[in-house]
mmCIF file as Biopython writes it, N, C-alpha, C and O atoms, coordinates in Angstrom:
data_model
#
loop_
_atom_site.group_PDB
_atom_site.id
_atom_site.type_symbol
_atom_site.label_atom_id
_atom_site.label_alt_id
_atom_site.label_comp_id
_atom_site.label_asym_id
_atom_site.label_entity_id
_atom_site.label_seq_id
_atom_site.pdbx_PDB_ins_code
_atom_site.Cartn_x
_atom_site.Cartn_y
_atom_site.Cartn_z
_atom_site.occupancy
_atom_site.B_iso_or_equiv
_atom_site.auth_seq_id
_atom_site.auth_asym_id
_atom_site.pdbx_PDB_model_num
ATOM 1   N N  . UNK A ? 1  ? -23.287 -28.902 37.660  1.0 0.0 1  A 1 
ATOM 2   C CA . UNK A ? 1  ? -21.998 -28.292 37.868  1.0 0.0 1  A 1 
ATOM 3   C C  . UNK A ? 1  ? -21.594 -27.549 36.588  1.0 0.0 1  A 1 
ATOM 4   O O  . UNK A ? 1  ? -21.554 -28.079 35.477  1.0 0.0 1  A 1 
ATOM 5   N N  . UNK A ? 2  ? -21.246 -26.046 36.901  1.0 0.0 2  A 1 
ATOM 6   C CA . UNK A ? 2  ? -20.855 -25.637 35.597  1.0 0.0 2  A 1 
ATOM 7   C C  . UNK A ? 2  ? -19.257 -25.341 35.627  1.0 0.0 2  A 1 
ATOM 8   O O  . UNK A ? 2  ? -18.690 -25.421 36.716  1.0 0.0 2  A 1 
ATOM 9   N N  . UNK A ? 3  ? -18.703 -25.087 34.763  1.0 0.0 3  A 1 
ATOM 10  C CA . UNK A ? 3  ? -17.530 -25.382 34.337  1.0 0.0 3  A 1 
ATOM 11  C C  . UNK A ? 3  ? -16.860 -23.534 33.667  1.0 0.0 3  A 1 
ATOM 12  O O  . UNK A ? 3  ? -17.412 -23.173 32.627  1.0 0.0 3  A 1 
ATOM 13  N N  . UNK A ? 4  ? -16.069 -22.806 34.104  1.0 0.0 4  A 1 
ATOM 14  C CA . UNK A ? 4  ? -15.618 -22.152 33.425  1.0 0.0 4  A 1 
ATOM 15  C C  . UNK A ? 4  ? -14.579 -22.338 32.498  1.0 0.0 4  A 1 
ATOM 16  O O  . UNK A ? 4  ? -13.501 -22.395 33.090  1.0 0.0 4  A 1 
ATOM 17  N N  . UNK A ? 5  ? -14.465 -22.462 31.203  1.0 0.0 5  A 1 
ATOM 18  C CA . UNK A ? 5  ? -13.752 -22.945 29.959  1.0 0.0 5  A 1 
ATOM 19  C C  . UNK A ? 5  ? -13.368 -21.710 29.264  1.0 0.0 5  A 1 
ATOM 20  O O  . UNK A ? 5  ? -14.339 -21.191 28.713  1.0 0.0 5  A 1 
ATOM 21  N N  . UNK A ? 6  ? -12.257 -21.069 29.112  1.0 0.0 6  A 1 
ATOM 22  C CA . UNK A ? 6  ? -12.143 -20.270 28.030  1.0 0.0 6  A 1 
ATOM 23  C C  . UNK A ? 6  ? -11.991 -21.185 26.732  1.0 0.0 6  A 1 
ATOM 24  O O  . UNK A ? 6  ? -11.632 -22.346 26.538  1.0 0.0 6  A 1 
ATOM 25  N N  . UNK A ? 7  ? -12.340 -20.343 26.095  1.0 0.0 7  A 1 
ATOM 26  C CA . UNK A ? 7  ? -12.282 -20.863 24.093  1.0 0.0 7  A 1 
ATOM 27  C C  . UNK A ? 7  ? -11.312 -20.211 23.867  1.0 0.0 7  A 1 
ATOM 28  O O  . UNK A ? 7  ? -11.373 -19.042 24.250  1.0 0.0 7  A 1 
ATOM 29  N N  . UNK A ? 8  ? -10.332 -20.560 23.333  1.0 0.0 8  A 1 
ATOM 30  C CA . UNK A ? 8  ? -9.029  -19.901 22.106  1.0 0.0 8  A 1 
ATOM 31  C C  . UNK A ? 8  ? -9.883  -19.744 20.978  1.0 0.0 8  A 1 
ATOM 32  O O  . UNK A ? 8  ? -10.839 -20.437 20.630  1.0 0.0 8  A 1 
ATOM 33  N N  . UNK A ? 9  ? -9.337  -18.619 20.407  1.0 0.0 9  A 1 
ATOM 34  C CA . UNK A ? 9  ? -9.298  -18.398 18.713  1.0 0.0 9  A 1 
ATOM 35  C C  . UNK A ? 9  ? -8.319  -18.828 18.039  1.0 0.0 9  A 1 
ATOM 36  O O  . UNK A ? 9  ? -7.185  -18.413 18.282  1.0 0.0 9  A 1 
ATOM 37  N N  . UNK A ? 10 ? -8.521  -19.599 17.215  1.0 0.0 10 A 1 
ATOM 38  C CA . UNK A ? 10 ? -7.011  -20.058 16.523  1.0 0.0 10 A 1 
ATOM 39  C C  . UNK A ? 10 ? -7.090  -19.050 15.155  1.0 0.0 10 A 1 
ATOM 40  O O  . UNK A ? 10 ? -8.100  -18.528 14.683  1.0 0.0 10 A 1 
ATOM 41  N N  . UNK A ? 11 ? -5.985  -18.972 14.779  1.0 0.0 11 A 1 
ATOM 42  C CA . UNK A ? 11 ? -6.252  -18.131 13.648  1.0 0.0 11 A 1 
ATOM 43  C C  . UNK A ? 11 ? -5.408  -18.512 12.543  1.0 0.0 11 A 1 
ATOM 44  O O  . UNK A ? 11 ? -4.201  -18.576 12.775  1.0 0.0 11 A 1 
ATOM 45  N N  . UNK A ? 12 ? -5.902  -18.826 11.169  1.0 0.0 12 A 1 
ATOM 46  C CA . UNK A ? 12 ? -5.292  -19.689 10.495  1.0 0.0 12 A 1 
ATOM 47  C C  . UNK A ? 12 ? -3.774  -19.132 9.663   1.0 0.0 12 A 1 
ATOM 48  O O  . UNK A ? 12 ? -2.878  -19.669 9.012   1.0 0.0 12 A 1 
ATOM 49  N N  . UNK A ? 13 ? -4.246  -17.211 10.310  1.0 0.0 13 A 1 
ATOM 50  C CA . UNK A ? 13 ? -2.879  -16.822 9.779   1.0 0.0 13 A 1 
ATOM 51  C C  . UNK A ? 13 ? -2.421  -16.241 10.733  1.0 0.0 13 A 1 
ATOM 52  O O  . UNK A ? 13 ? -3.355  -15.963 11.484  1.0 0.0 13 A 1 
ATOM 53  N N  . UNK A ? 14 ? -1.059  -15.745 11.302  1.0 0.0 14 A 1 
ATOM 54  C CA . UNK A ? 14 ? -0.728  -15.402 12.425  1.0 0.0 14 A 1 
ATOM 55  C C  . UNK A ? 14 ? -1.145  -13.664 12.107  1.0 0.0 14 A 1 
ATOM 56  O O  . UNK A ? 14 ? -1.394  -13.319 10.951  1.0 0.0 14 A 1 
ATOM 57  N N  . UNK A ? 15 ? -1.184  -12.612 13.311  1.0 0.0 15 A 1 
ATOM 58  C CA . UNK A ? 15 ? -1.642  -11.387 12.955  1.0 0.0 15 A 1 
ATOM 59  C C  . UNK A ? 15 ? -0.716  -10.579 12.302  1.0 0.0 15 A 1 
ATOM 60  O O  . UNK A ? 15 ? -0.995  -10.019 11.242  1.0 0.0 15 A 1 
ATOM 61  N N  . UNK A ? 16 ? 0.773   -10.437 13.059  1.0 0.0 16 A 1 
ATOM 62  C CA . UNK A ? 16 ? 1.849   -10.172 11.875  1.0 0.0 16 A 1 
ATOM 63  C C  . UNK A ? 16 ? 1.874   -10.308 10.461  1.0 0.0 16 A 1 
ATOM 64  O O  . UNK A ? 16 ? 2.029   -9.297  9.776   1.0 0.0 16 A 1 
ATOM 65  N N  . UNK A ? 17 ? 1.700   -11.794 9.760   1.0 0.0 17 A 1 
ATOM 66  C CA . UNK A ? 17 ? 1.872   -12.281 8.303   1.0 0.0 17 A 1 
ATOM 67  C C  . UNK A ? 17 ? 0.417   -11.310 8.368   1.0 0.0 17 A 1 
ATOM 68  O O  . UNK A ? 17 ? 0.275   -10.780 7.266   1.0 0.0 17 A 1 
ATOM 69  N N  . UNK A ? 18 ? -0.217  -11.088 8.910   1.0 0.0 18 A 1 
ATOM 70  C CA . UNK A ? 18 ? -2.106  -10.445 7.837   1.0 0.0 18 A 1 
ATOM 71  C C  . UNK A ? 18 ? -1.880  -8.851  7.916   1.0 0.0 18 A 1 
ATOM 72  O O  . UNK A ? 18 ? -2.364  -8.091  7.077   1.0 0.0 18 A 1 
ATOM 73  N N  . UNK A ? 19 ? -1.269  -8.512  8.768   1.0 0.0 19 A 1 
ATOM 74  C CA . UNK A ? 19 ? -0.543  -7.023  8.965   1.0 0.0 19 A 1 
ATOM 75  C C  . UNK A ? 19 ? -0.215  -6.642  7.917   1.0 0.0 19 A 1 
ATOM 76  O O  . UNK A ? 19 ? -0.765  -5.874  7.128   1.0 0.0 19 A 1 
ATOM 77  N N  . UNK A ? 20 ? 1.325   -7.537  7.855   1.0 0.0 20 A 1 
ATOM 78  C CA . UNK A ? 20 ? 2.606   -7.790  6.455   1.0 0.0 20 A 1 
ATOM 79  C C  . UNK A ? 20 ? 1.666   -7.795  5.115   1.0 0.0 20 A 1 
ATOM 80  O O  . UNK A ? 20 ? 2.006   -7.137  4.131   1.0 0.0 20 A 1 
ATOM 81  N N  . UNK A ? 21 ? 0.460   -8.578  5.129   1.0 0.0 21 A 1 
ATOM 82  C CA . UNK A ? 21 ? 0.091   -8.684  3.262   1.0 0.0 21 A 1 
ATOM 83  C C  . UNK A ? 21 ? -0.651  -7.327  3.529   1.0 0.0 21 A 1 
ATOM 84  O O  . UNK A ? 21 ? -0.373  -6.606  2.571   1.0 0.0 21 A 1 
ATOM 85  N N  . UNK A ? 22 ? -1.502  -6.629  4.432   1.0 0.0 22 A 1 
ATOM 86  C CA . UNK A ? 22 ? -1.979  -5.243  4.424   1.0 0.0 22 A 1 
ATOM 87  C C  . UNK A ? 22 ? -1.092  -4.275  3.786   1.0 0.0 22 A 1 
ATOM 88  O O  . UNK A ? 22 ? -1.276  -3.639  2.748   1.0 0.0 22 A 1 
ATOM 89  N N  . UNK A ? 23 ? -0.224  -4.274  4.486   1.0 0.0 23 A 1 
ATOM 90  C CA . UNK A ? 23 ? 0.875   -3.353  3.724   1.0 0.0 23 A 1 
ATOM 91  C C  . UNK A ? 23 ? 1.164   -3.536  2.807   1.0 0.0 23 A 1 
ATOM 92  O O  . UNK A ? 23 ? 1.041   -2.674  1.936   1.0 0.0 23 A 1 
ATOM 93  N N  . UNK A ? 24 ? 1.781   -4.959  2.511   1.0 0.0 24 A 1 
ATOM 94  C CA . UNK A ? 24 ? 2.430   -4.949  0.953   1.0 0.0 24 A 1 
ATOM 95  C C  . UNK A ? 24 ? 0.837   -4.388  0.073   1.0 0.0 24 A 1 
ATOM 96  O O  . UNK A ? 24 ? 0.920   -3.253  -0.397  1.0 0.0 24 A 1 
ATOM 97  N N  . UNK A ? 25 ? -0.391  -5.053  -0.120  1.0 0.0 25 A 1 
ATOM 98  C CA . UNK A ? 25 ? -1.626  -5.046  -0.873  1.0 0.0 25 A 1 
ATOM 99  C C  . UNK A ? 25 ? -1.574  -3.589  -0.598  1.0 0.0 25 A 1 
ATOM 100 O O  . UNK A ? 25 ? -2.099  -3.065  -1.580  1.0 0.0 25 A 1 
ATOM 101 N N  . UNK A ? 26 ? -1.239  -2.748  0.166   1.0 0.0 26 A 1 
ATOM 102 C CA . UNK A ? 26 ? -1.372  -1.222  0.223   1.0 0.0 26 A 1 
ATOM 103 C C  . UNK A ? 26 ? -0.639  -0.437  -0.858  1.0 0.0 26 A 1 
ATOM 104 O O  . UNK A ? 26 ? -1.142  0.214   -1.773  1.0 0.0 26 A 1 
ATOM 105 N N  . UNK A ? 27 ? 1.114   -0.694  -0.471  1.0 0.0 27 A 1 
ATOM 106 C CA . UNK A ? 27 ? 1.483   -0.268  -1.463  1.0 0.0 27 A 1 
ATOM 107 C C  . UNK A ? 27 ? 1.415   -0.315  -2.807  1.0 0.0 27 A 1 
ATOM 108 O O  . UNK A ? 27 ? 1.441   0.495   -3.734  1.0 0.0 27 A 1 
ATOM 109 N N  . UNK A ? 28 ? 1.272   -2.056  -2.596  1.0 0.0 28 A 1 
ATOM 110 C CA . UNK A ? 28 ? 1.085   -2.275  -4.268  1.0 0.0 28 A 1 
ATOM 111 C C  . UNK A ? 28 ? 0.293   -1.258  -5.112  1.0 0.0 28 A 1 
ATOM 112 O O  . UNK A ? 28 ? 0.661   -0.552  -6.050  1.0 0.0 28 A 1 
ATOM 113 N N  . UNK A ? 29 ? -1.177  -1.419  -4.367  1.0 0.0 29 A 1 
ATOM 114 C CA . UNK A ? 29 ? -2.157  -0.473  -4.823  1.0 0.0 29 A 1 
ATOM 115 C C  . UNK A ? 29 ? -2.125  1.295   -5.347  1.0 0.0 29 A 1 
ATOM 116 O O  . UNK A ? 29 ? -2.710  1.942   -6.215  1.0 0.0 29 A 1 
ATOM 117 N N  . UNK A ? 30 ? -1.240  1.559   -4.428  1.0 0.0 30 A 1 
ATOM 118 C CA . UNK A ? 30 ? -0.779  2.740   -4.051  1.0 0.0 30 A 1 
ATOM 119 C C  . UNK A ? 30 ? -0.199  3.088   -5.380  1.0 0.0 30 A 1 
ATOM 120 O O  . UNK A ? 30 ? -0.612  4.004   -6.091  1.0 0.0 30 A 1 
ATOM 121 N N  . UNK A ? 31 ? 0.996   2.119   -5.720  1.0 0.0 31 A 1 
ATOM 122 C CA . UNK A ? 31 ? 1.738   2.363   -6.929  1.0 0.0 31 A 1 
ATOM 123 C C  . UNK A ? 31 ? 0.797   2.245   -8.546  1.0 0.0 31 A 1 
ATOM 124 O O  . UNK A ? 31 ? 1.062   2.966   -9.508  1.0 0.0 31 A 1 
ATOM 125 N N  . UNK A ? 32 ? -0.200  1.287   -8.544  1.0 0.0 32 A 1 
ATOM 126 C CA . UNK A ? 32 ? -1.541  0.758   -9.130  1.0 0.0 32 A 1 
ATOM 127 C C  . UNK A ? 32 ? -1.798  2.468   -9.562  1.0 0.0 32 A 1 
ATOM 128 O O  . UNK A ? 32 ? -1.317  3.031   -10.546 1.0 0.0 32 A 1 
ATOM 129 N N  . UNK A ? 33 ? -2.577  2.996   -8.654  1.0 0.0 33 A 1 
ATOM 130 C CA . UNK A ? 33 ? -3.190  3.790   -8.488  1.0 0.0 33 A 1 
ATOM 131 C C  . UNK A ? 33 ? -2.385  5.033   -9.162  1.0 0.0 33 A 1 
ATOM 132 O O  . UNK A ? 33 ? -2.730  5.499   -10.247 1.0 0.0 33 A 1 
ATOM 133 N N  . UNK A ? 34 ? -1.119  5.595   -8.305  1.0 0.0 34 A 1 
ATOM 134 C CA . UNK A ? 34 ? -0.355  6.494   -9.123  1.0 0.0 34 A 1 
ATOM 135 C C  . UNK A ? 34 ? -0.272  6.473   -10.825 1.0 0.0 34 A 1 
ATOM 136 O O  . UNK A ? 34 ? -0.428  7.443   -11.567 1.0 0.0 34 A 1 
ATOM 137 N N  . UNK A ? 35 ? 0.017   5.088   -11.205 1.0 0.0 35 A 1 
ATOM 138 C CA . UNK A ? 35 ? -0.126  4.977   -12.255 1.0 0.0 35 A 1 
ATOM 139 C C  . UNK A ? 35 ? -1.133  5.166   -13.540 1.0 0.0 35 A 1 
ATOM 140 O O  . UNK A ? 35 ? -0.956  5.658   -14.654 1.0 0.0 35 A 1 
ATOM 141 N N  . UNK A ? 36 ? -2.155  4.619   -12.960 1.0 0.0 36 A 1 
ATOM 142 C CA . UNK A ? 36 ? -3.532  5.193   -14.079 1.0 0.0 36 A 1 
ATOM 143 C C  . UNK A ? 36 ? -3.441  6.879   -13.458 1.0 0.0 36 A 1 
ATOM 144 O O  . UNK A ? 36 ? -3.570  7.594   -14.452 1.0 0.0 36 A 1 
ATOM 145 N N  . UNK A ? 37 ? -3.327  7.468   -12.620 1.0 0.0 37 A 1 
ATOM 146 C CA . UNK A ? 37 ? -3.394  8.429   -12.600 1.0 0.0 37 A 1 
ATOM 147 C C  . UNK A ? 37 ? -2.495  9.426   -13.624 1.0 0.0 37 A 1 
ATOM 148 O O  . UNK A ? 37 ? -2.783  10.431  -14.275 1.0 0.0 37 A 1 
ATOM 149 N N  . UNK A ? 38 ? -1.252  8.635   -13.434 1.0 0.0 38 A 1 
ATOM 150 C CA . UNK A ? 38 ? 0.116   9.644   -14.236 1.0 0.0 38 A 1 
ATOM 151 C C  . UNK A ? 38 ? -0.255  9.380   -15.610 1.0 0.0 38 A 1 
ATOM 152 O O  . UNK A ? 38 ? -0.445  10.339  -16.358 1.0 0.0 38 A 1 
ATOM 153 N N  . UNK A ? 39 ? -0.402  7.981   -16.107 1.0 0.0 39 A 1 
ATOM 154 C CA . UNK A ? 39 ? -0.997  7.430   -17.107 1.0 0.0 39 A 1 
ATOM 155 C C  . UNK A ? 39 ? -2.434  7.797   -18.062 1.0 0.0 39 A 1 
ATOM 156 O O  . UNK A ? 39 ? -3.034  7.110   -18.889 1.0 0.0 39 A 1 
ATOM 157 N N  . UNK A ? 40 ? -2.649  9.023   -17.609 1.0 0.0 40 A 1 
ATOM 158 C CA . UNK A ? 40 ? -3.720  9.744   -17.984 1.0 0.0 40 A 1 
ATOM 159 C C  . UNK A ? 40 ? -3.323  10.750  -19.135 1.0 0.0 40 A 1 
ATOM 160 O O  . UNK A ? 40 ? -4.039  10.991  -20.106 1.0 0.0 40 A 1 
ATOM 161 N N  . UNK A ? 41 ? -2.256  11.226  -18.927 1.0 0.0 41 A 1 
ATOM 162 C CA . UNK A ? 41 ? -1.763  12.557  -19.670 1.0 0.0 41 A 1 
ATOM 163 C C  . UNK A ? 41 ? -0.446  12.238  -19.973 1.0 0.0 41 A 1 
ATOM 164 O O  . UNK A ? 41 ? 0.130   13.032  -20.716 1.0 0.0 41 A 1 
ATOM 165 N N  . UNK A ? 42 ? 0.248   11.147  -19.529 1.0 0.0 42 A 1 
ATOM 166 C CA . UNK A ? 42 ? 1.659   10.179  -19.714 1.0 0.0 42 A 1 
ATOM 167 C C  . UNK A ? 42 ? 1.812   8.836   -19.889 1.0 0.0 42 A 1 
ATOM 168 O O  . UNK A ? 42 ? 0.850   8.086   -20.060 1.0 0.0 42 A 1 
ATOM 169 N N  . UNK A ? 43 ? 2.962   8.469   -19.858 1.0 0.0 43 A 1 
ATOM 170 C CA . UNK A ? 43 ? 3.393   6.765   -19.711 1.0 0.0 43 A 1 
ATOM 171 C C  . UNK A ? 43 ? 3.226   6.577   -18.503 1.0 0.0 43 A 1 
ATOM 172 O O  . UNK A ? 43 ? 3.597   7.342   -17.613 1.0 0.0 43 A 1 
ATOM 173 N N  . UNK A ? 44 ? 2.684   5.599   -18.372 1.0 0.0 44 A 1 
ATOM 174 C CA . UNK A ? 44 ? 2.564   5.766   -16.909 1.0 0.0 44 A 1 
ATOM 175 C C  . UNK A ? 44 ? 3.795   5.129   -16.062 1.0 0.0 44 A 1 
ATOM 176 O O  . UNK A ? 44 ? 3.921   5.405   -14.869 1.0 0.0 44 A 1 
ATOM 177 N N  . UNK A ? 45 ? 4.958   4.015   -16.930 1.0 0.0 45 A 1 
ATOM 178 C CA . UNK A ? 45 ? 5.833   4.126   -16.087 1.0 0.0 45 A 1 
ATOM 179 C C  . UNK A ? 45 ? 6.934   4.520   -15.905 1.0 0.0 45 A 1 
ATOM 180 O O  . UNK A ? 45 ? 8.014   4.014   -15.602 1.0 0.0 45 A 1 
ATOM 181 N N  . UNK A ? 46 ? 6.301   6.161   -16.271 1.0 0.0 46 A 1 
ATOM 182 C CA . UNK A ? 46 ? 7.452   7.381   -16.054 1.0 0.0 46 A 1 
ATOM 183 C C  . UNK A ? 46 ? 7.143   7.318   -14.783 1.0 0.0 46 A 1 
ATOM 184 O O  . UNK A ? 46 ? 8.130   6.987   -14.126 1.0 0.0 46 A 1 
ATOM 185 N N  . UNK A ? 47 ? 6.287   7.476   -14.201 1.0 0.0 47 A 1 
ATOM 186 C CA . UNK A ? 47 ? 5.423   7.854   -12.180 1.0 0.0 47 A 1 
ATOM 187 C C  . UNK A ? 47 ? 7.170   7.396   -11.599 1.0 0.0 47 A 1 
ATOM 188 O O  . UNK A ? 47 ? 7.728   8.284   -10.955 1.0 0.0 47 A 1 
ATOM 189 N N  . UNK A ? 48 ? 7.819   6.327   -11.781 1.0 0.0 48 A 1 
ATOM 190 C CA . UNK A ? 48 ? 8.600   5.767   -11.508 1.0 0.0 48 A 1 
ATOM 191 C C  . UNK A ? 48 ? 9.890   6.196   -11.621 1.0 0.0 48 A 1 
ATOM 192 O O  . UNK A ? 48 ? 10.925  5.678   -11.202 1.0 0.0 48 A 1 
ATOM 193 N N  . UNK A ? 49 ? 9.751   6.982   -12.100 1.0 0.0 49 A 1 
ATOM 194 C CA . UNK A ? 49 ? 11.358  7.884   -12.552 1.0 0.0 49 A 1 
ATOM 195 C C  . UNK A ? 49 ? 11.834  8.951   -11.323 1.0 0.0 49 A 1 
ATOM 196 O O  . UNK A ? 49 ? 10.984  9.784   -11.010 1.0 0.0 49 A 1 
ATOM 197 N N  . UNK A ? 50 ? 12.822  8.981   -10.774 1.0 0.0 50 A 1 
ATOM 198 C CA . UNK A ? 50 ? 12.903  9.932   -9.754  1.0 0.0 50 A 1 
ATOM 199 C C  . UNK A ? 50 ? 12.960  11.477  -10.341 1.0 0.0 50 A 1 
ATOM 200 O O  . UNK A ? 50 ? 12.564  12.317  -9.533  1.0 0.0 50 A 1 
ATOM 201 N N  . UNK A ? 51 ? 13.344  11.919  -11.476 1.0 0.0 51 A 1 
ATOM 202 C CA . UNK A ? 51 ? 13.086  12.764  -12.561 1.0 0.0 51 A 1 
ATOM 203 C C  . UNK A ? 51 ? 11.345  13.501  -12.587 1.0 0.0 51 A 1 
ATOM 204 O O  . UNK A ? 51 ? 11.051  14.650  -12.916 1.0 0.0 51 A 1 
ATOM 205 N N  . UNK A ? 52 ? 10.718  12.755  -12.275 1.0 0.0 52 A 1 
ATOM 206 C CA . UNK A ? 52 ? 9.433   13.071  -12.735 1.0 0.0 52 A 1 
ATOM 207 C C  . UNK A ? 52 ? 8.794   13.563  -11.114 1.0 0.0 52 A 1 
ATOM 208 O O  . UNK A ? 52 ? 7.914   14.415  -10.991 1.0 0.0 52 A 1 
ATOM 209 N N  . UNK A ? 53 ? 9.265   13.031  -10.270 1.0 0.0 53 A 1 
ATOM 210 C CA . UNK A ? 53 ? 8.905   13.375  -8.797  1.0 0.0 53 A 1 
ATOM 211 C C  . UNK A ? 53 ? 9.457   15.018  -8.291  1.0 0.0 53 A 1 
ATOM 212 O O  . UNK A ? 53 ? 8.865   15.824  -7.573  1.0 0.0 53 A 1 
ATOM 213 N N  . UNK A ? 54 ? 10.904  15.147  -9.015  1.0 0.0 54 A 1 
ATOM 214 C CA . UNK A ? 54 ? 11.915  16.260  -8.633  1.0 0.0 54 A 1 
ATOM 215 C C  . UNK A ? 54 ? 11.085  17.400  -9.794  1.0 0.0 54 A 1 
ATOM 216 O O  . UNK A ? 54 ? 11.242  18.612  -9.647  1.0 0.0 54 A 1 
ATOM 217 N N  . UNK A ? 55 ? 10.488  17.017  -10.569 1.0 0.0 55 A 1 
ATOM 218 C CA . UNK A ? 55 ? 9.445   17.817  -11.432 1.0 0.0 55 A 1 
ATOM 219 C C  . UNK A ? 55 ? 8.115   18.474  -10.434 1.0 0.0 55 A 1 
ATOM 220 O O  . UNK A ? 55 ? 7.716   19.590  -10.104 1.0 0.0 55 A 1 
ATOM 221 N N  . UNK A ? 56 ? 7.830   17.414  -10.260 1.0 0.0 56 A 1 
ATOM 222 C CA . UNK A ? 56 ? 6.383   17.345  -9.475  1.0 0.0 56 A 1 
ATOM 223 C C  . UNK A ? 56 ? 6.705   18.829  -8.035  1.0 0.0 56 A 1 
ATOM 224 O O  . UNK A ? 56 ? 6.309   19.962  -7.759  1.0 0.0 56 A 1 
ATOM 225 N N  . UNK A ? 57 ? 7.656   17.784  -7.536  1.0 0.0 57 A 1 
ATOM 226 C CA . UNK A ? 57 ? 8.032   18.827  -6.587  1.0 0.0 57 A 1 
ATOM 227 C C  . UNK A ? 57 ? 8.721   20.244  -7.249  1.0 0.0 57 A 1 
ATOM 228 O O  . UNK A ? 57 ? 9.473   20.836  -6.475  1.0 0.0 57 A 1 
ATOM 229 N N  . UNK A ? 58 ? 8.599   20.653  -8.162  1.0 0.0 58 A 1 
ATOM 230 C CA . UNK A ? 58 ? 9.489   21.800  -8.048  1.0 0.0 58 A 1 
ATOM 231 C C  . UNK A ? 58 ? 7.909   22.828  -8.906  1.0 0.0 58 A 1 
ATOM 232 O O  . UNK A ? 58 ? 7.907   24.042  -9.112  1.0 0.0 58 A 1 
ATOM 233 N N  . UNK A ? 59 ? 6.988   22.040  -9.173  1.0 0.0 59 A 1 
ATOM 234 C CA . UNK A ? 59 ? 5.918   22.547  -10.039 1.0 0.0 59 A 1 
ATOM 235 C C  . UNK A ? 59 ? 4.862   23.011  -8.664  1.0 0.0 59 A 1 
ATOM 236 O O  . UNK A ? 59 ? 4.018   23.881  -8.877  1.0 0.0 59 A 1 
ATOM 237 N N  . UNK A ? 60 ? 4.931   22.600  -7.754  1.0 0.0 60 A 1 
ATOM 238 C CA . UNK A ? 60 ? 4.109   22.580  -6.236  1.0 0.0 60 A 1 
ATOM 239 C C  . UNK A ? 60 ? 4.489   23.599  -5.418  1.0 0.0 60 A 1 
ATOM 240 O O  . UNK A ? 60 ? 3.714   24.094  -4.599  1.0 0.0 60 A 1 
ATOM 241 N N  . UNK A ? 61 ? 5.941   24.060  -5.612  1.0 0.0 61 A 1 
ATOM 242 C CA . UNK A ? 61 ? 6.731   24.410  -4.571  1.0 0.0 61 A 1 
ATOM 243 C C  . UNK A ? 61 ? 6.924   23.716  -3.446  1.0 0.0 61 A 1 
ATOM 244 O O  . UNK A ? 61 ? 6.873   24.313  -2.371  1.0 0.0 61 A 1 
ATOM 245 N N  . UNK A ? 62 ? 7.096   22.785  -3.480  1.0 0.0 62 A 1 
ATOM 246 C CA . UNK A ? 62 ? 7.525   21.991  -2.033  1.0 0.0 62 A 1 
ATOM 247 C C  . UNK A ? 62 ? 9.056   21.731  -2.140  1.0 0.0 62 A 1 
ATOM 248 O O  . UNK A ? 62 ? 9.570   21.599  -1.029  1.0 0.0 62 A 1 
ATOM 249 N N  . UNK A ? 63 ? 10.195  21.588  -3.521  1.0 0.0 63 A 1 
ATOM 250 C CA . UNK A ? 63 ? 11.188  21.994  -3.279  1.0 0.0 63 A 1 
ATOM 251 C C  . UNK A ? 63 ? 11.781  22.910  -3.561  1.0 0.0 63 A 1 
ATOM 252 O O  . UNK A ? 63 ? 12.910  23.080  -3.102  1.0 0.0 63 A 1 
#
């Protein structure tokens, strides 16, 4: 006699909370990243200044 049984996956973190640290570990990185970049030819935590963005943008023409 055979038996049809589904198996659950349990998952030790729910998919939301593994979503949630994706993102945060994204941005973090993101900001990581800007930084050695700005930090090349600057301080790097000027990147952080809204001053330095309203620069950026006005050197691009995008504002």
């Amino acid at each position: 006699m055979q038996t049809n049984r589904m198996e659950f996956i349990h998952r030790k973190l729910p998919l939301m909370t593994v979503l949630l640290i994706v993102i945060i570990l994204s941005l973090l990185l993101f900001l990581v990243g800007l930084m050695v970049g700005y930090g090349i030819l600057h301080s790097p935590i000027e990147v952080l200044n809204p001053g330095t963005w309203t620069h950026i943008l006005k050197l691009t023409g995008a504002a």
